[in-house]
C-alpha positions as MATLAB code, in Angstrom:
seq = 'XXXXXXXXXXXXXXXXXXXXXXXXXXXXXXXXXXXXXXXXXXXXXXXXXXXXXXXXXXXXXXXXXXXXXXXXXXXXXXXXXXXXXXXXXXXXXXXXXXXXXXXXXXXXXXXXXXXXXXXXXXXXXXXXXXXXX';
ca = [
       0.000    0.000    0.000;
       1.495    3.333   -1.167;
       1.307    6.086    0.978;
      -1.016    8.283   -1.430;
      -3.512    5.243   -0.243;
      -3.176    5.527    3.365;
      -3.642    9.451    3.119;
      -6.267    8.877    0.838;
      -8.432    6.399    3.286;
      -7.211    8.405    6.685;
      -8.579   11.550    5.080;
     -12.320    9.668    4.546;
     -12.114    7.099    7.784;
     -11.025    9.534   10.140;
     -13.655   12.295    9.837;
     -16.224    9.735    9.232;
     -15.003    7.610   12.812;
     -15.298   11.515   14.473;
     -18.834   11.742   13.381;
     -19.741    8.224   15.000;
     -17.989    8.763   18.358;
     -19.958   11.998   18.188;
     -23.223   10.137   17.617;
     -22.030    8.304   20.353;
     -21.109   10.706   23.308;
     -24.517   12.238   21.912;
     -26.338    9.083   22.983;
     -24.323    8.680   26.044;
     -25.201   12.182   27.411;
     -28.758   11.783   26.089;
     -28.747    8.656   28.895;
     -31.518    7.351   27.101;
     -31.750    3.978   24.820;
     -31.124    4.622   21.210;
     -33.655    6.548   19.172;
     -33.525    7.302   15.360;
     -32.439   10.827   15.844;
     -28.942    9.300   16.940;
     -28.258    7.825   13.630;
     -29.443   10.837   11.161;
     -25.580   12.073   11.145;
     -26.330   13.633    7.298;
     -26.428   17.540    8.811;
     -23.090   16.884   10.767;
     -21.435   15.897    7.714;
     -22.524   18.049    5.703;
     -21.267   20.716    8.128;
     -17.547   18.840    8.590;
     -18.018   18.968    4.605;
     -18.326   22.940    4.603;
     -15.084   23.297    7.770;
     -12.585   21.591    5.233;
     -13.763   23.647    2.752;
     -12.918   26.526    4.524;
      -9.811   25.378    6.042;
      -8.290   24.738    2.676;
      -8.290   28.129    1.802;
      -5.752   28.261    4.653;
      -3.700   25.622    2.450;
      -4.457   27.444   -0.669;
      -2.823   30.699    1.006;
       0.230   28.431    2.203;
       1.137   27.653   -1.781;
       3.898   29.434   -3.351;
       2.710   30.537   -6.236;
      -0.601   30.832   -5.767;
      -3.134   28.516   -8.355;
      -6.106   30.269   -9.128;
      -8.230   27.203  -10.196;
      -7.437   25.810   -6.764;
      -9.262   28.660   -5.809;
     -11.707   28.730   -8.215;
     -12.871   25.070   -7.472;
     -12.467   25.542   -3.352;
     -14.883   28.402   -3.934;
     -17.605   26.249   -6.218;
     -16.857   23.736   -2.685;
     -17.860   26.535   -0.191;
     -20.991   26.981   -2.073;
     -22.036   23.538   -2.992;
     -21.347   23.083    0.754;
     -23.680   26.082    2.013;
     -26.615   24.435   -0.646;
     -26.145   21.370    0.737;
     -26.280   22.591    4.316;
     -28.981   24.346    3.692;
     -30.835   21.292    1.988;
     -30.144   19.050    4.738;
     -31.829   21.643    6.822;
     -35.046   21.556    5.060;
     -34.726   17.708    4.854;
     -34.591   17.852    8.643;
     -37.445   20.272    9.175;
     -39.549   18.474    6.848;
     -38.958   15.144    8.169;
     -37.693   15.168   11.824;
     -41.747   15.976   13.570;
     -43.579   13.094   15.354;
     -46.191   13.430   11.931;
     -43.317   11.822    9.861;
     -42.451    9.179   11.875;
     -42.138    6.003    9.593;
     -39.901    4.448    6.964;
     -40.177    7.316    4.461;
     -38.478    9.356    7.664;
     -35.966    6.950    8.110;
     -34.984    6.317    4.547;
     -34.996   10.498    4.619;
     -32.780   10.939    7.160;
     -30.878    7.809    8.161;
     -29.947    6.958    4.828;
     -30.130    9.565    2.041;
     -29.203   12.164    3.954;
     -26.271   10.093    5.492;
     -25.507    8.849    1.917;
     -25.594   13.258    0.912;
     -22.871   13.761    3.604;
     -20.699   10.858    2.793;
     -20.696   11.528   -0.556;
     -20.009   15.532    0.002;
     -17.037   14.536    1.997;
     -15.748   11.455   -0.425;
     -15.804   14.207   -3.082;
     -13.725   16.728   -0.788;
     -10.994   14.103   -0.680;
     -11.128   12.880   -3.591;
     -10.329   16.347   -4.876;
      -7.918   17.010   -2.444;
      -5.786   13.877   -2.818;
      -5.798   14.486   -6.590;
      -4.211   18.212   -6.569;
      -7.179   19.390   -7.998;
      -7.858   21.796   -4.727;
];
């Protein structure tokens, strides 16, 4: 295994591991059994998703000389990442009351808005690994 791979796979894991142990000091402080709520993890992604966004305009600044498309595609990022913050949002409102409770709300939030944050992040690193940002 090169070491391009284990970057690559620390990059997603870690982040991904942070979320979970969140999840789970969340349910631990909650003191309750599980519920739903402590699985839709799609909105905390999502944010994570818009903080490396940000902090790589920090790495962008570090770069001698400067590559404008780096910036250029960071700053398509930062707003892909406020659209999809503000998406999950809605999805939340929508689907989070005691009215939606059911599989639709699960699928909603468990899953496709779990899959929205995994995938937002995947694409940050893939990006990010390739030189592109």
């Amino acid at each position: 295994m090169k070491i391009q791979d284990v970057v690559y796979w620390g990059s997603f894991v870690i982040p991904l591991v942070l979320v979970a142990v969140g999840a789970w000091i969340q349910k631990l402080v909650d003191g309750k059994p599980f519920k739903r709520e402590h699985f839709y993890l799609g909105l905390d992604l999502t944010v994570y998703f818009l903080a490396a966004t940000m902090i790589n305009f920090l790495d962008i600044a570090q770069k001698q000389p400067l590559n404008g498309m780096s910036v250029v595609y960071t700053v398509a990022l930062l707003l892909a990442a406020i659209v999809m913050l503000l998406v999950q949002m809605g999805m939340h409102q929508s689907w989070l009351p005691e009215v939606n409770r059911g599989r639709m709300q699960v699928f909603m939030l468990c899953y496709f808005s779990n899959f929205l944050g995994i995938l937002l992040l995947y694409g940050f690193v893939k990006l990010k690994t390739g030189g592109l940002i």
